[in-house]
PDB file of N, CA, C, O and CB in Angstrom:
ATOM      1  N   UNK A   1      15.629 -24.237  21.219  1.00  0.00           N
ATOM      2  CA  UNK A   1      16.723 -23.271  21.281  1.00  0.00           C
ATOM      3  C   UNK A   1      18.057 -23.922  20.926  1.00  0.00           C
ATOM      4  O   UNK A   1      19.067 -23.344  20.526  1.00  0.00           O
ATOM      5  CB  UNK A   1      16.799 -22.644  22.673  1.00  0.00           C
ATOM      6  N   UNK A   2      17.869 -25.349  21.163  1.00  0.00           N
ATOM      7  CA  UNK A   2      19.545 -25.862  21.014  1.00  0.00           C
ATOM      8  C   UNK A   2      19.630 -25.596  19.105  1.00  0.00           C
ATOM      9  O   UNK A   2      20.506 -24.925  18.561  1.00  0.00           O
ATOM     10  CB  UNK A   2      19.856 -28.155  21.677  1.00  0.00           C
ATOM     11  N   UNK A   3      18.616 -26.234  18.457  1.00  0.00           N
ATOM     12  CA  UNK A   3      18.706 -26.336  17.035  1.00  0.00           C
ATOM     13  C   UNK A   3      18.986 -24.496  16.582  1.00  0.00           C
ATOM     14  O   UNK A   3      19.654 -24.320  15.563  1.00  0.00           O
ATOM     15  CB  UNK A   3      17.055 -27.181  16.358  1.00  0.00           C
ATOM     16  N   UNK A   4      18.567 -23.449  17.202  1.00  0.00           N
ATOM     17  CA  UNK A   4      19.221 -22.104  16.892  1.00  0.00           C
ATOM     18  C   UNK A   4      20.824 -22.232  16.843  1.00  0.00           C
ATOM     19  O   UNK A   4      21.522 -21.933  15.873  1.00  0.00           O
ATOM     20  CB  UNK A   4      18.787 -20.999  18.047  1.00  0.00           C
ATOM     21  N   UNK A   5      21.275 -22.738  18.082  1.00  0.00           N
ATOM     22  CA  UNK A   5      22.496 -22.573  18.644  1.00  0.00           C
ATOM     23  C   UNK A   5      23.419 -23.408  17.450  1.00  0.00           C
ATOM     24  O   UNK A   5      24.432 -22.809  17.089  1.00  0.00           O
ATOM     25  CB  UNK A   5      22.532 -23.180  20.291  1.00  0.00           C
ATOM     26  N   UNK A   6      23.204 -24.465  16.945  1.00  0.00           N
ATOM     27  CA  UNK A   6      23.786 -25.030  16.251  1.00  0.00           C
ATOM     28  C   UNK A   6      24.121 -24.069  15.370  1.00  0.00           C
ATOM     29  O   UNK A   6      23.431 -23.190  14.853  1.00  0.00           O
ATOM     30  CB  UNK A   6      23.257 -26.034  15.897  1.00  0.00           C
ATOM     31  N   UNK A   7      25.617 -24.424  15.225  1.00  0.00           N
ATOM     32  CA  UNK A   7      26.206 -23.812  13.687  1.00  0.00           C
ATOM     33  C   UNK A   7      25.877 -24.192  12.546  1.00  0.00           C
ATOM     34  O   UNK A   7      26.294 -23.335  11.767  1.00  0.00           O
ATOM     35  CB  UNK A   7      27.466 -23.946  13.443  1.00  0.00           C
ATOM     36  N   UNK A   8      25.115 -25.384  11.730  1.00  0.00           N
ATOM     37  CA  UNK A   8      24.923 -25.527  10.580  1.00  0.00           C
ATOM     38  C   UNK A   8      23.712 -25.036  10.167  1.00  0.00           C
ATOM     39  O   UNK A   8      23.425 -24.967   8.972  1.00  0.00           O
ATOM     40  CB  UNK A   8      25.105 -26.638  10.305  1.00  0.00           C
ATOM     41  N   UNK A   9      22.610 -24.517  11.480  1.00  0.00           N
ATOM     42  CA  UNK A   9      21.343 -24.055  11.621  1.00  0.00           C
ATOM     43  C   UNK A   9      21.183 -22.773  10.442  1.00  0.00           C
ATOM     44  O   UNK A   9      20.180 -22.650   9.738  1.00  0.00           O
ATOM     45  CB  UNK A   9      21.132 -23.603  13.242  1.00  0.00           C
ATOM     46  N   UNK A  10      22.065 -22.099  10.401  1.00  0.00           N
ATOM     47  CA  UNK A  10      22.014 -20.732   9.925  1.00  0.00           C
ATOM     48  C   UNK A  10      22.407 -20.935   8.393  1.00  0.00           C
ATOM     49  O   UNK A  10      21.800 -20.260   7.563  1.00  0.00           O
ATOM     50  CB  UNK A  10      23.049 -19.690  10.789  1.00  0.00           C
ATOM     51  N   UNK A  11      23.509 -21.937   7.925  1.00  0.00           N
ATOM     52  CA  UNK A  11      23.530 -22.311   6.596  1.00  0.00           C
ATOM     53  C   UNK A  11      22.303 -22.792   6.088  1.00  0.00           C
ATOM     54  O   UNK A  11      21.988 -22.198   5.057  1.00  0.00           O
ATOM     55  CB  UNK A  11      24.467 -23.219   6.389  1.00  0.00           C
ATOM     56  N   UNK A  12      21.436 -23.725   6.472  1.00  0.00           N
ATOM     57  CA  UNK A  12      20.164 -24.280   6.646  1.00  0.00           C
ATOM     58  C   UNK A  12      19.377 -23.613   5.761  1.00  0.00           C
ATOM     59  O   UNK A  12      19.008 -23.764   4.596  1.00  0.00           O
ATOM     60  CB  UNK A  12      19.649 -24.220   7.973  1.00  0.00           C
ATOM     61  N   UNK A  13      19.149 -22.447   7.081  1.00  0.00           N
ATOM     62  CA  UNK A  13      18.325 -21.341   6.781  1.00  0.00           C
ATOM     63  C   UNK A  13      18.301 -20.655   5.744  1.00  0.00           C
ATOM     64  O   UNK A  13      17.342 -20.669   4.973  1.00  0.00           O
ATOM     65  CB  UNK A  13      18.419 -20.590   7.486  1.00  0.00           C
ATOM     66  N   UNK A  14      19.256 -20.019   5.588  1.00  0.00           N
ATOM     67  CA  UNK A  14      20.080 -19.239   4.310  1.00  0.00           C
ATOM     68  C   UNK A  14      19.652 -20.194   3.127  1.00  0.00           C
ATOM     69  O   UNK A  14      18.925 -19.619   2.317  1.00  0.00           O
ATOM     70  CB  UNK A  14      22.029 -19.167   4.489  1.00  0.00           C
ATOM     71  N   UNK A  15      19.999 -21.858   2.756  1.00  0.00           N
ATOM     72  CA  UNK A  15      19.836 -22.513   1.677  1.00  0.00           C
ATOM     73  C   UNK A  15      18.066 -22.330   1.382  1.00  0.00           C
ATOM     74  O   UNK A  15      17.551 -21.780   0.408  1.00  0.00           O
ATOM     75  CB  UNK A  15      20.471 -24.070   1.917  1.00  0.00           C
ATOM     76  N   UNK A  16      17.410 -22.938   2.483  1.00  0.00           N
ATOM     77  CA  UNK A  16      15.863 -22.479   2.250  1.00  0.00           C
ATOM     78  C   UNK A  16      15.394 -21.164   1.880  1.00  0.00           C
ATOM     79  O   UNK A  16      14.949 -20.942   0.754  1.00  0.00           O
ATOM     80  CB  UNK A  16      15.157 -22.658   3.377  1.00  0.00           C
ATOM     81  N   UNK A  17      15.456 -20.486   2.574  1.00  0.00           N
ATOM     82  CA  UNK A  17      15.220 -19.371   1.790  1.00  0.00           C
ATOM     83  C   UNK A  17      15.688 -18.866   0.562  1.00  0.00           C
ATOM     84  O   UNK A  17      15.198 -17.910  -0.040  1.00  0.00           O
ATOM     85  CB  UNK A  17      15.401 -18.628   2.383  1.00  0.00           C
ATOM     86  N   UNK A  18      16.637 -19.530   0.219  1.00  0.00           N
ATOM     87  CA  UNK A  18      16.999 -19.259  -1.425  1.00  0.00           C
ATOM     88  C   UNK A  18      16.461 -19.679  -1.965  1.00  0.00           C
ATOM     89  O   UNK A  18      15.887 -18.889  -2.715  1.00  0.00           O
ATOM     90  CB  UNK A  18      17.986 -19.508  -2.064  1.00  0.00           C
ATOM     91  N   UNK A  19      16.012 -21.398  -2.222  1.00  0.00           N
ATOM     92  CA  UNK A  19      14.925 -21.730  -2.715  1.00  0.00           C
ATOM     93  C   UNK A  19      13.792 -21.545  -2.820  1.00  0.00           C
ATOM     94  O   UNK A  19      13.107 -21.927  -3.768  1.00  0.00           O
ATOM     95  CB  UNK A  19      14.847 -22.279  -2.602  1.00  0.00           C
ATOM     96  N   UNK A  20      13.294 -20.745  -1.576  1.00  0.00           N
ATOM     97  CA  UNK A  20      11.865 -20.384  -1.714  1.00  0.00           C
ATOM     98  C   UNK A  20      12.066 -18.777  -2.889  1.00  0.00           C
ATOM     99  O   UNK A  20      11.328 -18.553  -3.849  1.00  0.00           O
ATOM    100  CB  UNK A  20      11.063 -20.052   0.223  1.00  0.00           C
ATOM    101  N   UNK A  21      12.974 -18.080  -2.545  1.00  0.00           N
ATOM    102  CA  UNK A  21      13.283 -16.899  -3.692  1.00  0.00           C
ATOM    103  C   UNK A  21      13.262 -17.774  -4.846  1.00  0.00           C
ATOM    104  O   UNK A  21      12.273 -17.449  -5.503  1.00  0.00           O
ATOM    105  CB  UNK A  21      14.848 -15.977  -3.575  1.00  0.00           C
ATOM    106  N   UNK A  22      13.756 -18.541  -5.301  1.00  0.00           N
ATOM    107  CA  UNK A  22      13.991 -18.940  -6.435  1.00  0.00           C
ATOM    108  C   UNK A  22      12.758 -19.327  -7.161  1.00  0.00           C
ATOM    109  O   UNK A  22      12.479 -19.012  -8.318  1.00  0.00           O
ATOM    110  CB  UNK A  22      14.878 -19.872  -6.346  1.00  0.00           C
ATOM    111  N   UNK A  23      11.896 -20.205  -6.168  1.00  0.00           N
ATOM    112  CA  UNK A  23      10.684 -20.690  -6.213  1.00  0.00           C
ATOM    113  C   UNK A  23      10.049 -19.468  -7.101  1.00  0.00           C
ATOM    114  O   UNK A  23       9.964 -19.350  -8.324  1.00  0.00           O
ATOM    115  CB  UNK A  23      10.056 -21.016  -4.715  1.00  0.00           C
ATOM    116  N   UNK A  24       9.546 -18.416  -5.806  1.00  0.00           N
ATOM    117  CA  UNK A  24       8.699 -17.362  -5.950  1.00  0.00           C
ATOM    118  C   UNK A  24       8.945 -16.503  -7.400  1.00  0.00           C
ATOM    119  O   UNK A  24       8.097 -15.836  -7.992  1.00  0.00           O
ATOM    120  CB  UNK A  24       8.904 -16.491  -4.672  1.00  0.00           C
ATOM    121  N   UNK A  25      10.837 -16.795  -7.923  1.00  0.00           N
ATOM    122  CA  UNK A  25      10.580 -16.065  -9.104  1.00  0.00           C
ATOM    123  C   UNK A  25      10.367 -16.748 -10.043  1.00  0.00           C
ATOM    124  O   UNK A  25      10.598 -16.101 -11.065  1.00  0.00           O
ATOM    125  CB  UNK A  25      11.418 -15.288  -9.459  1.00  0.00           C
ATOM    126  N   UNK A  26       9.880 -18.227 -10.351  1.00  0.00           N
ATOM    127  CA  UNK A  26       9.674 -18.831 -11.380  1.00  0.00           C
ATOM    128  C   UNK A  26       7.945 -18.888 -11.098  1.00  0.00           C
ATOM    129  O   UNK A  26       7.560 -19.028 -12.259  1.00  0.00           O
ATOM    130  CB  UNK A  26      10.625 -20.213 -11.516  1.00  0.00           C
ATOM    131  N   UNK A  27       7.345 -18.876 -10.691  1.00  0.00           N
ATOM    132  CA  UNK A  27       5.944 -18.425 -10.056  1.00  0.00           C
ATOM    133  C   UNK A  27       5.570 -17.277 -10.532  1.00  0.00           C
ATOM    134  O   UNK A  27       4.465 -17.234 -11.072  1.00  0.00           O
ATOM    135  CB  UNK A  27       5.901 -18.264  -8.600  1.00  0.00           C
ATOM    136  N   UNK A  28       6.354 -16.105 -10.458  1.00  0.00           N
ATOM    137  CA  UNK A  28       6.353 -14.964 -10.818  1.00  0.00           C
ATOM    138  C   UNK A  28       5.288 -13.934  -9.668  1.00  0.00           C
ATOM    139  O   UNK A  28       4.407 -13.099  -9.877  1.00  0.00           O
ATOM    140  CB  UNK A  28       5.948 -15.098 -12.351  1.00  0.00           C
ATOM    141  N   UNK A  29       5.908 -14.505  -8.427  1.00  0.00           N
ATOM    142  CA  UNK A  29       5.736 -13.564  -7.404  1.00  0.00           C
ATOM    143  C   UNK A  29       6.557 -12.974  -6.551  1.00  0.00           C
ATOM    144  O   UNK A  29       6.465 -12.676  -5.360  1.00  0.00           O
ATOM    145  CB  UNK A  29       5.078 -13.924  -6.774  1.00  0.00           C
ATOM    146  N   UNK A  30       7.508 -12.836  -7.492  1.00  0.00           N
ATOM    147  CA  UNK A  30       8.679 -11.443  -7.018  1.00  0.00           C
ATOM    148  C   UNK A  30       8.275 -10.325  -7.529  1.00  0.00           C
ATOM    149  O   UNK A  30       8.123 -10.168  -8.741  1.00  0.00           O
ATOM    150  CB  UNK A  30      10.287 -11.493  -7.563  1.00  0.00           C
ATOM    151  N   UNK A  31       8.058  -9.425  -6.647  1.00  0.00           N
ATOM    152  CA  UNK A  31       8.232  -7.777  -7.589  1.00  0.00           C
ATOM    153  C   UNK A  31       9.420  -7.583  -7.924  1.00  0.00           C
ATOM    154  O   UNK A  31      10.494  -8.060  -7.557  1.00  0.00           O
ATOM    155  CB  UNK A  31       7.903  -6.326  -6.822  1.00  0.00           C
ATOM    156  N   UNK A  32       9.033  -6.630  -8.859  1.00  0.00           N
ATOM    157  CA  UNK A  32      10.214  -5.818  -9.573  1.00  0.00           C
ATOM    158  C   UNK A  32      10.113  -4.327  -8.527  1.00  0.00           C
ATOM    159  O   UNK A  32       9.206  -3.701  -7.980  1.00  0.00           O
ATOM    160  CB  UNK A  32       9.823  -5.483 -11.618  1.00  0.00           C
ATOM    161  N   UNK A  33      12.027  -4.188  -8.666  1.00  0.00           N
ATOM    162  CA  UNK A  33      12.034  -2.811  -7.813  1.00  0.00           C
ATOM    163  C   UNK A  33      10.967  -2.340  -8.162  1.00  0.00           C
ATOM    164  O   UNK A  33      10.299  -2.941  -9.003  1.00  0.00           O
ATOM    165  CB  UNK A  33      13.130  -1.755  -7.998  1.00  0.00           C
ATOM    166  N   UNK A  34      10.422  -0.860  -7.479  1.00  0.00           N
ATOM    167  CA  UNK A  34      10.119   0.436  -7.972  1.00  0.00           C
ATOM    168  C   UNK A  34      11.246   1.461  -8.310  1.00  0.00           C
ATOM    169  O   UNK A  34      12.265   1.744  -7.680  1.00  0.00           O
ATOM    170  CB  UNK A  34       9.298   1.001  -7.036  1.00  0.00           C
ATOM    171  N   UNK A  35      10.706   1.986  -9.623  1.00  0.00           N
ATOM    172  CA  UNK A  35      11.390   3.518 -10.148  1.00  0.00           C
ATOM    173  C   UNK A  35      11.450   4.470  -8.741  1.00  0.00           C
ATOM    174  O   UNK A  35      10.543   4.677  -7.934  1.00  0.00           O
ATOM    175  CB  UNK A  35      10.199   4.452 -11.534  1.00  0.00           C
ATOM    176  N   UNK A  36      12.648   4.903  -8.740  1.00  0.00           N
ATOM    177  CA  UNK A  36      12.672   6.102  -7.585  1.00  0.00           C
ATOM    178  C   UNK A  36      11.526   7.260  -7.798  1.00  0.00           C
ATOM    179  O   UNK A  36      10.986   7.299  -8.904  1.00  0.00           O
ATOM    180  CB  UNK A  36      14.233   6.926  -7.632  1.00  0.00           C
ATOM    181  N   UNK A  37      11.165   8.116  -6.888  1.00  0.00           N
ATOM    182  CA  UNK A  37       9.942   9.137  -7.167  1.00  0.00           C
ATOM    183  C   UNK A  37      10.457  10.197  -7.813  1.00  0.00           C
ATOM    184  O   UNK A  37      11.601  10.482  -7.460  1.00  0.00           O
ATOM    185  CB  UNK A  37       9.180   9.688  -5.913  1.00  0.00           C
ATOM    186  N   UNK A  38       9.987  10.857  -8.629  1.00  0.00           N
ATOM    187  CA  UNK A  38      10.519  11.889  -8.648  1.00  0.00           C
ATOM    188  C   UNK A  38      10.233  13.126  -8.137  1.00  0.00           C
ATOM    189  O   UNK A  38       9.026  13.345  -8.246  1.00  0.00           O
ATOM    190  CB  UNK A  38      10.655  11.962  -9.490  1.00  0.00           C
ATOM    191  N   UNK A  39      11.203  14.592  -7.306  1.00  0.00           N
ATOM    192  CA  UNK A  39      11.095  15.276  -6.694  1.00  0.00           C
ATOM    193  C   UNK A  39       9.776  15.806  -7.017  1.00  0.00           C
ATOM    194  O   UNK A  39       9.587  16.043  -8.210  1.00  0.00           O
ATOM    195  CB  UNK A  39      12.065  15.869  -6.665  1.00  0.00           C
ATOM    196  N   UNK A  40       9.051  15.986  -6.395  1.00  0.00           N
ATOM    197  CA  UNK A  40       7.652  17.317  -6.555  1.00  0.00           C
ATOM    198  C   UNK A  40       7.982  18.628  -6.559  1.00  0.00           C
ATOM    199  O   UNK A  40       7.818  19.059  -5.417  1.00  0.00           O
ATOM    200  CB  UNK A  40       6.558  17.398  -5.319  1.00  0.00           C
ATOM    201  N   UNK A  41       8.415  19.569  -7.383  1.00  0.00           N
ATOM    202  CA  UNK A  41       8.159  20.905  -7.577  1.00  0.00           C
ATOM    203  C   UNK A  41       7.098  21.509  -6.297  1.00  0.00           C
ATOM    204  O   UNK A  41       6.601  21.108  -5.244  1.00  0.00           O
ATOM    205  CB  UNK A  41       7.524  21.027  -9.115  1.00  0.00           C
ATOM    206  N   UNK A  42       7.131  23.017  -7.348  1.00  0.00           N
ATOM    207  CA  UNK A  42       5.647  23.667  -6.340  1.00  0.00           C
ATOM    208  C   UNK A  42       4.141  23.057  -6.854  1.00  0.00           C
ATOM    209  O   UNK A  42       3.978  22.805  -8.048  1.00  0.00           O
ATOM    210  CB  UNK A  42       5.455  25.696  -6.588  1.00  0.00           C
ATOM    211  N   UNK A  43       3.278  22.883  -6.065  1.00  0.00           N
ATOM    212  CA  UNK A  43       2.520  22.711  -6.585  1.00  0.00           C
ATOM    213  C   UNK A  43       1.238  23.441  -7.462  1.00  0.00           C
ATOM    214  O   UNK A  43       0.688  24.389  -6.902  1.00  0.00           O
ATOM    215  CB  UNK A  43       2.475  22.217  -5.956  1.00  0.00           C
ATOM    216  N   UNK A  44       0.785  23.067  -8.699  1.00  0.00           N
ATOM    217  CA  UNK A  44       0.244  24.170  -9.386  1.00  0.00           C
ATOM    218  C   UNK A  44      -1.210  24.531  -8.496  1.00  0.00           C
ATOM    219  O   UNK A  44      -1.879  23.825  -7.741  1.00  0.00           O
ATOM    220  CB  UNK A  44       0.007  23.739 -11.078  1.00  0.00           C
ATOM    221  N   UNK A  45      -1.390  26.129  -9.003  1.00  0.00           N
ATOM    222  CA  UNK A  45      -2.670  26.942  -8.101  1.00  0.00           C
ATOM    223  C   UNK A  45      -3.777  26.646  -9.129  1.00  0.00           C
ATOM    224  O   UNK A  45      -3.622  26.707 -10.349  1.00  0.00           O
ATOM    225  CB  UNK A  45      -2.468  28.913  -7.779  1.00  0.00           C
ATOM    226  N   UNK A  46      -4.952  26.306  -8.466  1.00  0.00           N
ATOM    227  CA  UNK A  46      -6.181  25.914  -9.095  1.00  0.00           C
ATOM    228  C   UNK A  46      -6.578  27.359  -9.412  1.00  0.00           C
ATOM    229  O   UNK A  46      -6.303  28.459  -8.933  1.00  0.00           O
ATOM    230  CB  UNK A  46      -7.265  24.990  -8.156  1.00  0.00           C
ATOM    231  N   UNK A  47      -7.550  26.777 -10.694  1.00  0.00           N
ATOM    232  CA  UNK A  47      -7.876  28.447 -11.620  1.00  0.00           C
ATOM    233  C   UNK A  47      -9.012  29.063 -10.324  1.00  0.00           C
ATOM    234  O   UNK A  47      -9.568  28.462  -9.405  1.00  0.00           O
ATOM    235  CB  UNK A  47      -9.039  28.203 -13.834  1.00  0.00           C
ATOM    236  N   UNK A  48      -9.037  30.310 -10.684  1.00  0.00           N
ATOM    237  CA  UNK A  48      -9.919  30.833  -9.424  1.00  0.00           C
ATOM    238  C   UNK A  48     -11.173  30.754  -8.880  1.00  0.00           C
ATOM    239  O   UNK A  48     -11.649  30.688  -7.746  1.00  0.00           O
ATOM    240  CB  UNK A  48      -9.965  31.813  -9.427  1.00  0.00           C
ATOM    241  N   UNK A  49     -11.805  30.795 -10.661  1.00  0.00           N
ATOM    242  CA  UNK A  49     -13.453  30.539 -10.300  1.00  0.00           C
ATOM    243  C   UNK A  49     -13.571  29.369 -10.278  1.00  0.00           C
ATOM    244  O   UNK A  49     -13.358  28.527 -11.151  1.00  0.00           O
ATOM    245  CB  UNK A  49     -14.569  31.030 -11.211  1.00  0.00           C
ATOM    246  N   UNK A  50     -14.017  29.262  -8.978  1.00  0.00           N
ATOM    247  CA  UNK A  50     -14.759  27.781  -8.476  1.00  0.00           C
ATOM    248  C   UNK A  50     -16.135  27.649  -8.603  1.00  0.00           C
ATOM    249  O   UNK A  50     -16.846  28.653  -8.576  1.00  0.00           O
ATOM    250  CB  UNK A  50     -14.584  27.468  -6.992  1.00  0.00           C
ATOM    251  N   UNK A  51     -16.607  26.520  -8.741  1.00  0.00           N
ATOM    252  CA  UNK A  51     -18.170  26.687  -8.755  1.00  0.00           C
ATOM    253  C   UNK A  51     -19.173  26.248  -7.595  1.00  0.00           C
ATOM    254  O   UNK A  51     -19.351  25.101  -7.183  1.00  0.00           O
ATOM    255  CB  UNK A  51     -18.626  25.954  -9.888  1.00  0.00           C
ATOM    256  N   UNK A  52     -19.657  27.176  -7.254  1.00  0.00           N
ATOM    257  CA  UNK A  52     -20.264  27.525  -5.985  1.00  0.00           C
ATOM    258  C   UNK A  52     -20.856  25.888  -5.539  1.00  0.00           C
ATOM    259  O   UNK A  52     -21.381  25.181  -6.399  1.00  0.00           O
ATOM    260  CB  UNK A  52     -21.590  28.889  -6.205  1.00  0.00           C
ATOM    261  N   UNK A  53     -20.691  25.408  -4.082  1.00  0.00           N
ATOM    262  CA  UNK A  53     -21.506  24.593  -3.861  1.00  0.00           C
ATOM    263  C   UNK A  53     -22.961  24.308  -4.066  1.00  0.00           C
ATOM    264  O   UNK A  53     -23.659  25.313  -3.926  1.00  0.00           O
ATOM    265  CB  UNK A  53     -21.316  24.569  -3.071  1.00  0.00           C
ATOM    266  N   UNK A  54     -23.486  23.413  -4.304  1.00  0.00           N
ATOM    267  CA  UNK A  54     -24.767  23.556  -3.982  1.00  0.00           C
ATOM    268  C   UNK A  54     -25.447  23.785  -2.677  1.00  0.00           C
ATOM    269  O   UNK A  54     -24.743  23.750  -1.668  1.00  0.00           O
ATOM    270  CB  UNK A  54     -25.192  22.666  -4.389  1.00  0.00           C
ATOM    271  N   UNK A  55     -26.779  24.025  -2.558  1.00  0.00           N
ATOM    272  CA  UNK A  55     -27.318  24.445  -0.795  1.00  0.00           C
ATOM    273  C   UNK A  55     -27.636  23.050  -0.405  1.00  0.00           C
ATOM    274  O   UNK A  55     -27.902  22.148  -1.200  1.00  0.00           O
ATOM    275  CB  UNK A  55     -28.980  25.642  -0.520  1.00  0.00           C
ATOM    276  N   UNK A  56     -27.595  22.967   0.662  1.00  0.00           N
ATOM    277  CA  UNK A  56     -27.630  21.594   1.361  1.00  0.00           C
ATOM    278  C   UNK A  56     -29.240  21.530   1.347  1.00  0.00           C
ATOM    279  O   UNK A  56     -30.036  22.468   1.380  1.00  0.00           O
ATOM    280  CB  UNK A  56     -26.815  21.503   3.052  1.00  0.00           C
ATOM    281  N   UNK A  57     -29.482  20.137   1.290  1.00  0.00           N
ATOM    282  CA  UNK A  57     -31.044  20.043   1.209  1.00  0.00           C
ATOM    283  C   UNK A  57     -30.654  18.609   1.587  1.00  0.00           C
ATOM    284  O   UNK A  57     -29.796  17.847   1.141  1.00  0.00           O
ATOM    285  CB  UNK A  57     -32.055  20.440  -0.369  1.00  0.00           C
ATOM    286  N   UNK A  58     -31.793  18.468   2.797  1.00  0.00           N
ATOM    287  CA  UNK A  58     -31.869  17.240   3.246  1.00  0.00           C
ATOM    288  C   UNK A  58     -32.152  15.866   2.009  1.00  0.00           C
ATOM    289  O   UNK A  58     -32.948  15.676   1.089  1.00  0.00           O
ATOM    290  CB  UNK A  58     -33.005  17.414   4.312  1.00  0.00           C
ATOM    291  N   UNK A  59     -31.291  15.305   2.469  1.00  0.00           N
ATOM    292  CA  UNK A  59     -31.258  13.875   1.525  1.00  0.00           C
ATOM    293  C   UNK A  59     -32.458  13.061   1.703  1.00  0.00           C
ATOM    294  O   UNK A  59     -32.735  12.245   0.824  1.00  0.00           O
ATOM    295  CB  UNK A  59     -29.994  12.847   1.907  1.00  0.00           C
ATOM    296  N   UNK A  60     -33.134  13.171   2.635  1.00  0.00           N
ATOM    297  CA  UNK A  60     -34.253  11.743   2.858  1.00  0.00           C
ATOM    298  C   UNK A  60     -35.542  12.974   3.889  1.00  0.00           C
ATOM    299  O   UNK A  60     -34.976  13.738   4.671  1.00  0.00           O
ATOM    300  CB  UNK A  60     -33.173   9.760   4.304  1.00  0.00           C
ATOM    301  N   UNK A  61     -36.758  13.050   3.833  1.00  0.00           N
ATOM    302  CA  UNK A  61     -37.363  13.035   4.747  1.00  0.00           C
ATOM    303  C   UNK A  61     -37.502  13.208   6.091  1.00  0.00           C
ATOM    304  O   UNK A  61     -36.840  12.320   6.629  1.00  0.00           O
ATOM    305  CB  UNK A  61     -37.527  12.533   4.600  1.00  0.00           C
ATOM    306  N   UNK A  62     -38.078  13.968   6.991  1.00  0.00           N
ATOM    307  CA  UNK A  62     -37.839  13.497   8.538  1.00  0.00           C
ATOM    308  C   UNK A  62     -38.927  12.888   8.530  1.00  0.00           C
ATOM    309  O   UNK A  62     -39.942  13.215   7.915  1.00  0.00           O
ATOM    310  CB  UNK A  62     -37.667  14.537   9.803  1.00  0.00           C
ATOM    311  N   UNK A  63     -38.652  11.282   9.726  1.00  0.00           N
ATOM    312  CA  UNK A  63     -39.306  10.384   9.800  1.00  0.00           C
ATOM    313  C   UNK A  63     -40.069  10.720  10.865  1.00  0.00           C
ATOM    314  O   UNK A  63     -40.776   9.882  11.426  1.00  0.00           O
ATOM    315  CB  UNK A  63     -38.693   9.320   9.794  1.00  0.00           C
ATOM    316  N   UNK A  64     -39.987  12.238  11.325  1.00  0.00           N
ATOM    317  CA  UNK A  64     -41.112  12.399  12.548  1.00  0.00           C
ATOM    318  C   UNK A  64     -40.919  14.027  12.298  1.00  0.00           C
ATOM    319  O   UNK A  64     -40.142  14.673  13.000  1.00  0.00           O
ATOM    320  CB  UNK A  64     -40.673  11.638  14.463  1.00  0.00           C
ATOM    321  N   UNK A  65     -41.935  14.816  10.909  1.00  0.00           N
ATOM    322  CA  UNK A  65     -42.069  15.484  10.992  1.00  0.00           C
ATOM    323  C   UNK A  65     -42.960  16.508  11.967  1.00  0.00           C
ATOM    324  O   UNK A  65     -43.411  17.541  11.470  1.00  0.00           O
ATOM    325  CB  UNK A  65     -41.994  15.276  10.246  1.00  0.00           C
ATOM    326  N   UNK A  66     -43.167  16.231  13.184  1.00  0.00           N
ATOM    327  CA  UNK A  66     -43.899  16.651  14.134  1.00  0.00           C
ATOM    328  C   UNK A  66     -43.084  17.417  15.029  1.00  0.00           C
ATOM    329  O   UNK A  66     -43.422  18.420  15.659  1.00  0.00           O
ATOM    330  CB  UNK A  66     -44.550  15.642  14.717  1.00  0.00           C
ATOM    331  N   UNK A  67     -41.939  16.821  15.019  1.00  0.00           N
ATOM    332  CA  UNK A  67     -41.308  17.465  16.014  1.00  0.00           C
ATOM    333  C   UNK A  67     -40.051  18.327  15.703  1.00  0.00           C
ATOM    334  O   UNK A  67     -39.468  18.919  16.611  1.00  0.00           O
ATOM    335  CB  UNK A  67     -41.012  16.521  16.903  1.00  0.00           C
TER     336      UNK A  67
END
């Protein structure tokens, strides 16, 4: 806790971490911003005819058709 308290602690800090930014962008593991989103409107209505599910039919066997 004393090395927090110190005043040159925080310049320190600040210098390292610049270097590690600096690092990371010659590495080329900085992102680039993202483009802002753009607003979503309404959303469009799916055409009407849908096509009917199929009927459910068991996928596998019963392993104790007896009961």
């Amino acid at each position: 806790m004393q090395l927090l308290a110190h005043p040159l602690a925080r310049l320190v800090d600040l210098t390292v971490i610049k270097q590690g930014d600096k690092i990371a962008h010659q590495k080329g593991w900085v992102k680039l911003p993202r483009a802002p989103r753009k607003p979503k409107g309404k959303p469009e209505r799916r055409a009407a005819g849908r096509r009917p599910r199929p009927a459910a039919a068991p996928a596998q066997p019963s392993l104790f058709p007896e009961l």
